[in-house]
C-alpha positions as CSV (number, residue, x, y, z in Angstrom):
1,X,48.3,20.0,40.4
2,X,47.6,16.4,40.0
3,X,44.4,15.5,38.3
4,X,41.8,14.2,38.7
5,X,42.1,16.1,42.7
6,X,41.1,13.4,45.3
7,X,40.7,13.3,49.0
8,X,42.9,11.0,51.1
9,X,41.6,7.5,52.0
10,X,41.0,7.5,55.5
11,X,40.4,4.1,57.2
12,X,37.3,3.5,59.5
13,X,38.8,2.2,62.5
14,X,37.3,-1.2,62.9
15,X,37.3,-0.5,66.5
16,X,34.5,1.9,66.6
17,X,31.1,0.7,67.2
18,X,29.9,1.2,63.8
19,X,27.4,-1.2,63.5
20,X,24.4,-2.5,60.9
21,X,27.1,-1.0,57.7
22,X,25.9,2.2,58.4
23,X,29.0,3.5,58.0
24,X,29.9,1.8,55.0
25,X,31.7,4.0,52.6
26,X,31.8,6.9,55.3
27,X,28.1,7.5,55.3
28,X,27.8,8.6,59.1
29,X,30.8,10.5,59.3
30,X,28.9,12.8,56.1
31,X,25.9,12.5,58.5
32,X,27.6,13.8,61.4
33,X,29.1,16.3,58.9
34,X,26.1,17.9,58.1
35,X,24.5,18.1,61.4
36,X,27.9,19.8,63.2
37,X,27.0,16.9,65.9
38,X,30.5,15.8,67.4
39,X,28.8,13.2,69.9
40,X,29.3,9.4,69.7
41,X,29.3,8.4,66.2
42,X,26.9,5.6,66.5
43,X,23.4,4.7,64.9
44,X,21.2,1.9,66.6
45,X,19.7,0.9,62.9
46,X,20.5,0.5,59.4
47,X,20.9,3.5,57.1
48,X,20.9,2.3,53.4
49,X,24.1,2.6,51.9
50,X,23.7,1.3,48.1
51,X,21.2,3.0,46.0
52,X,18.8,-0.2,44.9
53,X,17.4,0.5,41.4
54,X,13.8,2.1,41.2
55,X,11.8,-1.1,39.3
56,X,13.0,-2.9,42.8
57,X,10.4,-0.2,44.3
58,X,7.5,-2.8,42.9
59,X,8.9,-5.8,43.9
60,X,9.8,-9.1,44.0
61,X,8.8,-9.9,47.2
62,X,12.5,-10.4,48.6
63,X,14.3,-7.3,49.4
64,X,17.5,-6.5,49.9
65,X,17.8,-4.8,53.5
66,X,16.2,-8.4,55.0
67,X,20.1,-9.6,56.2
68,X,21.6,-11.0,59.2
69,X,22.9,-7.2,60.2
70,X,19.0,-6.2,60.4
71,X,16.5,-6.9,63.1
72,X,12.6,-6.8,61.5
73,X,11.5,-6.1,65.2
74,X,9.9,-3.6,66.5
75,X,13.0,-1.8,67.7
76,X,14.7,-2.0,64.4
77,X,15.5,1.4,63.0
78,X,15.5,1.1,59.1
79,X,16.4,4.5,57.1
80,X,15.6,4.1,53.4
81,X,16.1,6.6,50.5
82,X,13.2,7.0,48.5
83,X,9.1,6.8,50.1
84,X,8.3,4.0,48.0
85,X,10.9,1.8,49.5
86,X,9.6,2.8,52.8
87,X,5.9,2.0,51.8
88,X,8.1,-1.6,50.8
89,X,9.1,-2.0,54.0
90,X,6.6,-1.3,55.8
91,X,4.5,-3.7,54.1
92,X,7.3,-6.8,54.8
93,X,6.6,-6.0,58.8
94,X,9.2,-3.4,59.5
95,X,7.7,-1.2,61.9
96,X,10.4,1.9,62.1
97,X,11.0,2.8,58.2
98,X,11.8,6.2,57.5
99,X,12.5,7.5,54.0
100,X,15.5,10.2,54.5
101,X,17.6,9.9,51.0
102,X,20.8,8.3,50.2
103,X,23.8,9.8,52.6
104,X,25.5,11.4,48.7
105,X,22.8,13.8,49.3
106,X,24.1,15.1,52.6
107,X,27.3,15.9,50.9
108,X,28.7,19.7,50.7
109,X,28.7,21.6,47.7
110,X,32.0,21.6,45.6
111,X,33.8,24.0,44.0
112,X,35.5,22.3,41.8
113,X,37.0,22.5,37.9
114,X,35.0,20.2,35.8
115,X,37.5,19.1,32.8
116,X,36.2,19.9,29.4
117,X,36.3,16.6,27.1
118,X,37.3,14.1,29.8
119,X,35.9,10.9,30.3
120,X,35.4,9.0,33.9
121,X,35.0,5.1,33.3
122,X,33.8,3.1,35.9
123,X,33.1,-0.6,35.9
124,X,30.6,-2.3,37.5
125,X,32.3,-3.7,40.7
126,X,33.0,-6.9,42.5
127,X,33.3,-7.2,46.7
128,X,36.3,-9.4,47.7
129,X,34.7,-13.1,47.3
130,X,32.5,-12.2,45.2
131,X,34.1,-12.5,41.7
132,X,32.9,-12.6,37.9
133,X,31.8,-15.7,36.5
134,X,33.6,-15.0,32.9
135,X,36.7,-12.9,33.3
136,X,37.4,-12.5,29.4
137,X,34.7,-9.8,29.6
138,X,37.4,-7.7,31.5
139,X,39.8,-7.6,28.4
140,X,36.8,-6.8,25.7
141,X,35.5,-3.9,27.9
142,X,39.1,-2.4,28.2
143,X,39.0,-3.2,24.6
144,X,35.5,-1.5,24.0
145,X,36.9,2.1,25.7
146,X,40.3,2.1,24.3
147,X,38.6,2.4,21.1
148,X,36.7,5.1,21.4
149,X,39.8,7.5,23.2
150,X,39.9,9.3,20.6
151,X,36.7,11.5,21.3
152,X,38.4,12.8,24.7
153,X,40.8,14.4,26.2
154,X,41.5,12.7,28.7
155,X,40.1,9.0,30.0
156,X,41.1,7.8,33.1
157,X,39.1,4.8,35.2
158,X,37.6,4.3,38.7
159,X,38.5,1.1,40.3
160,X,36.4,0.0,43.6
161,X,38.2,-1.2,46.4
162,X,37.0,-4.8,45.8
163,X,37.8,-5.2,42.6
164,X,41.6,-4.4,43.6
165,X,41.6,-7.1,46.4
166,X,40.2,-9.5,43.5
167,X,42.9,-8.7,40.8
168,X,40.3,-7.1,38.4
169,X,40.7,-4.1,36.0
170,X,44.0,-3.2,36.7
171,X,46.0,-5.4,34.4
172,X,43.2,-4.6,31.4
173,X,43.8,-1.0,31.8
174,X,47.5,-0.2,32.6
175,X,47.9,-3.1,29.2
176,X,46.2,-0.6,27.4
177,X,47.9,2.8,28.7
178,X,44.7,3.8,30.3
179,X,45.9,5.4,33.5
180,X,43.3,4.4,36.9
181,X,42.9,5.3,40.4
182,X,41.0,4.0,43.5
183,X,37.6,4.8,43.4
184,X,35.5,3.9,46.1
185,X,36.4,1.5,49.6
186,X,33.6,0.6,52.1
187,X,36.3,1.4,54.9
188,X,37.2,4.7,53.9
189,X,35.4,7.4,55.2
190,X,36.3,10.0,52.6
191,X,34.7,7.6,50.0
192,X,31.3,9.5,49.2
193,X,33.1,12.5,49.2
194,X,36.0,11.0,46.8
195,X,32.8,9.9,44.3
196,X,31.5,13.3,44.7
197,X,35.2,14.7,43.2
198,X,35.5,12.2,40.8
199,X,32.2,13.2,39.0
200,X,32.2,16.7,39.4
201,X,35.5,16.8,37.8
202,X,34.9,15.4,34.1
203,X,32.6,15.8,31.5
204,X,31.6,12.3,30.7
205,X,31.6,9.4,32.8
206,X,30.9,5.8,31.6
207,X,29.6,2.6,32.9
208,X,28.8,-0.7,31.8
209,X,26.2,-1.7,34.4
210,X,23.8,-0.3,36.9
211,X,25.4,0.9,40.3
212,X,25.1,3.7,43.1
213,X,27.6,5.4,40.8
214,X,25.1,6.1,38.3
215,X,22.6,8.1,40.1
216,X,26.1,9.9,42.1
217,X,27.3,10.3,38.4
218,X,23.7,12.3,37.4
219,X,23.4,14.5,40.5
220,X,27.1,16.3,40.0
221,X,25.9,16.9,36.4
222,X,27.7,14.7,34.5
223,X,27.0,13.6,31.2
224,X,26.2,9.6,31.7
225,X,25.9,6.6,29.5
226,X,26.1,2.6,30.0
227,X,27.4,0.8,27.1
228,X,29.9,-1.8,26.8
229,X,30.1,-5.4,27.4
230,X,29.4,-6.4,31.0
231,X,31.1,-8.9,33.5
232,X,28.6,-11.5,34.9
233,X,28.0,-12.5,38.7
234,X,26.5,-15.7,39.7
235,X,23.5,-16.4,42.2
236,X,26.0,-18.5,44.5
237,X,28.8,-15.7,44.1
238,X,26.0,-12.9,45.2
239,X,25.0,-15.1,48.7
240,X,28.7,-13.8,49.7
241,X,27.2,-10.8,50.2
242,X,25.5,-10.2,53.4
243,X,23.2,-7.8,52.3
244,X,21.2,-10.8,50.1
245,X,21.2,-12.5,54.1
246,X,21.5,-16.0,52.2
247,X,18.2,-15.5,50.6
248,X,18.7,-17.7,47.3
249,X,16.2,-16.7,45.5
250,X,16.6,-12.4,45.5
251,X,20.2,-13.7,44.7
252,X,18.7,-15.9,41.4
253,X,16.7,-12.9,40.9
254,X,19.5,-10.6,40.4
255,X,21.0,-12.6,37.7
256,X,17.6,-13.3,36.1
257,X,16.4,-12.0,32.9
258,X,14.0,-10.2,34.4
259,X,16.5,-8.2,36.2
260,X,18.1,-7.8,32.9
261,X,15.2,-6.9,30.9
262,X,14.1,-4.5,33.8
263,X,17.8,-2.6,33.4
264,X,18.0,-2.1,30.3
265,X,14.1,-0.9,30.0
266,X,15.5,1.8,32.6
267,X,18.6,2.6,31.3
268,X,17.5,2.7,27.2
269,X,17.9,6.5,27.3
270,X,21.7,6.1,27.9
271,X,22.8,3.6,25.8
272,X,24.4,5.6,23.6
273,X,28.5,5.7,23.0
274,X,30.7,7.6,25.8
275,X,30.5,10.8,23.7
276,X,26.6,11.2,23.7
277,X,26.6,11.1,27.6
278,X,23.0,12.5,28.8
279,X,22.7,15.1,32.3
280,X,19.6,14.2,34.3
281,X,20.0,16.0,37.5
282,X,16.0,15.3,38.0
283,X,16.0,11.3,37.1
284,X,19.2,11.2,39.8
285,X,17.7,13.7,42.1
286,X,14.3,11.4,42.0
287,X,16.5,8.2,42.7
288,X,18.6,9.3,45.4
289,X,15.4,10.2,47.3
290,X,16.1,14.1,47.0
291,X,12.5,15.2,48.4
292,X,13.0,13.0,51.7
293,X,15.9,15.1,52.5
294,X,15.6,16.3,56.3
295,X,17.0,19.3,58.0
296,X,20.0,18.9,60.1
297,X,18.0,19.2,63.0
298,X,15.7,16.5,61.8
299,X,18.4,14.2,61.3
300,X,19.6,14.4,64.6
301,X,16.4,13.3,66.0
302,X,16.1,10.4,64.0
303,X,19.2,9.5,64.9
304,X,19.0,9.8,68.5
305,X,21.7,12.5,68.1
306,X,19.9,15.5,70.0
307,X,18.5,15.5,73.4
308,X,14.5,15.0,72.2
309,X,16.0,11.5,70.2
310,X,18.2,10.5,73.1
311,X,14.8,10.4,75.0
312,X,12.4,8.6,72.6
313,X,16.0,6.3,72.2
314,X,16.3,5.5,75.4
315,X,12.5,4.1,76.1
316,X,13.4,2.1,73.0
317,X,16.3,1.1,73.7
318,X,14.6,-0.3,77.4
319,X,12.4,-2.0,75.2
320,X,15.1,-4.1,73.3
321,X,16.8,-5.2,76.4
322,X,13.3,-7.2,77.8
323,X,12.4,-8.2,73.9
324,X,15.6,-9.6,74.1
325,X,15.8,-11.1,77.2
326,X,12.5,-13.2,76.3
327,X,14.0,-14.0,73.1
328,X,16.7,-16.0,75.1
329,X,14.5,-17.5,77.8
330,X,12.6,-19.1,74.9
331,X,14.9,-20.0,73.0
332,X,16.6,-21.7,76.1
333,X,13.6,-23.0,77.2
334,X,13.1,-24.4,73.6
335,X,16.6,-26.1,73.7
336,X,15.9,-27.8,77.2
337,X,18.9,-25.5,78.7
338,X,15.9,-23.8,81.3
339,X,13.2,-24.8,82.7
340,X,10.0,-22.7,82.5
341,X,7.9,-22.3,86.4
């Protein structure tokens, strides 16, 4: 049996109403998992699909679910992880928030072999477009793990989906003999699940940078540290992105110092080398938005998946169609195109 044991990549189709990147790394398809619903696979809303780290929870003022694939209306469905994000939210004028926990959490239990002495590295990722302002960093973070491969059994590397479209990683670890596979891809919707295996079947797994894989890494009990030199993004690089919805200064914030300083204030209790990795099921368990969990039955009324949320859904989805229908006589009326009575 090959290892490290993987799910197949199965493709979203992009056909499928999947809208708001809900679905974004399989998240519904987990949802609709967990609840046994096999009903339309649609959710009028966002659900958030990257874990945003905790010092976020106080601020700044710009946060990162305000993008063009979000409505702050009334109508707008926003499902967060933790109750402090929520509380964030709310506050900012978004009037449906409900804190439910990251979709990892909604994954099954695994029963699977955990490798004695291996080591999982996984580098902090790029999206296609949005590429690393100094790619020499690559080479001296390959550099950095080859040479401590000597304190495992076995190292192998997680490469996202983006950084293969953008040319990164590959060449720096196959140079070195360190063998890689895919790691996660927004399109597949096996992708939580393939994180889940990934973790849950090594010892030690490594980062360089803060990511959703670091609280994923925690909760399956793996021991976790960041360390190693770290591939830098730009604030005009980051406004590819649409979840930063061309707001230029959350994107200068994110390369700031004060991000940095933040991090690394977080982080301090693993930066320590691969070997020394820390389990904290509770710090990931806390992150993740654990406590918000709901019951299957829960979820499917938020989601407008049972009959009682297909009622409340359908008065509020009434609602959009005349909020939206104003919204186009004014702006028409605004343009000159109508004429008001």
């Amino acid at each position: 049996m090959s290892f490290p044991l993987l799910p197949p990549i199965d493709t979203i189709d992009p056909r499928l109403p999947y809208n708001n990147l809900c679905d974004h790394y399989g998240a519904i398809s987990v949802a609709r998992n967990y609840c046994g619903y096999g009903g339309q696979p649609w959710l009028e809303g966002l659900w958030q699909h990257g874990c945003f780290p905790p010092w976020m929870d106080e601020g700044p003022d710009a946060f990162p679910y305000a993008h063009v694939y979000n409505a702050r209306v009334e109508w707008g469905k926003v499902f967060v992880a933790r109750r402090a994000e929520a509380v964030l939210l709310r506050n900012q004028g978004y009037k449906r928030v409900e804190a439910i926990g990251m979709p990892f959490i909604y994954l099954p239990k695994l029963d699977v072999e955990r490798r004695p002495g291996a080591l999982l590295v996984v580098p902090n990722h790029s999206l296609p477009g949005m590429g690393f302002a100094d790619l020499t960093v690559m080479d001296a973070y390959a550099d950095f793990i080859q040479s401590i491969r000597g304190h495992f059994s076995t190292v192998v590397a997680s490469v996202h989906s983006g950084c293969l479209a953008n040319g990164y990683w590959i060449r720096q670890f196959e140079e070195r003999g360190i063998p890689w596979v895919l790691g996660a891809d927004i399109k597949d919707r096996n992708a939580l699940l393939r994180m889940q295996m990934l973790f849950s079947q090594f010892e030690y797994v490594t980062t360089n940078a803060w990511g959703s894989h670091v609280p994923y890494a925690l909760h399956t009990g793996a021991k976790l540290t960041v360390c190693g030199p770290v591939p830098k993004q730009s604030a005009g690089t980051l406004l590819n992105d649409a979840g930063f919805g061309g707001d230029r200064s959350l994107a200068a914030y994110y390369v700031s110092k004060r991000y940095a300083d933040q991090e690394t204030r977080f982080l301090a209790s693993f930066h320590r080398q691969p070997h020394e990795g820390v389990v904290d099921k509770e710090l990931a368990s806390s992150i993740l938005g654990c406590e918000c969990k709901r019951s299957p039955e829960e979820l499917m009324d938020l989601f407008a998946w049972s009959t009682k949320g297909r009622v409340v859904d359908v008065a509020v989805r009434a609602k959009n169609k005349i909020i939206r229908a104003g919204n186009r006589i004014t702006r028409g009326v605004r343009a000159g195109f109508l004429r008001s009575k």
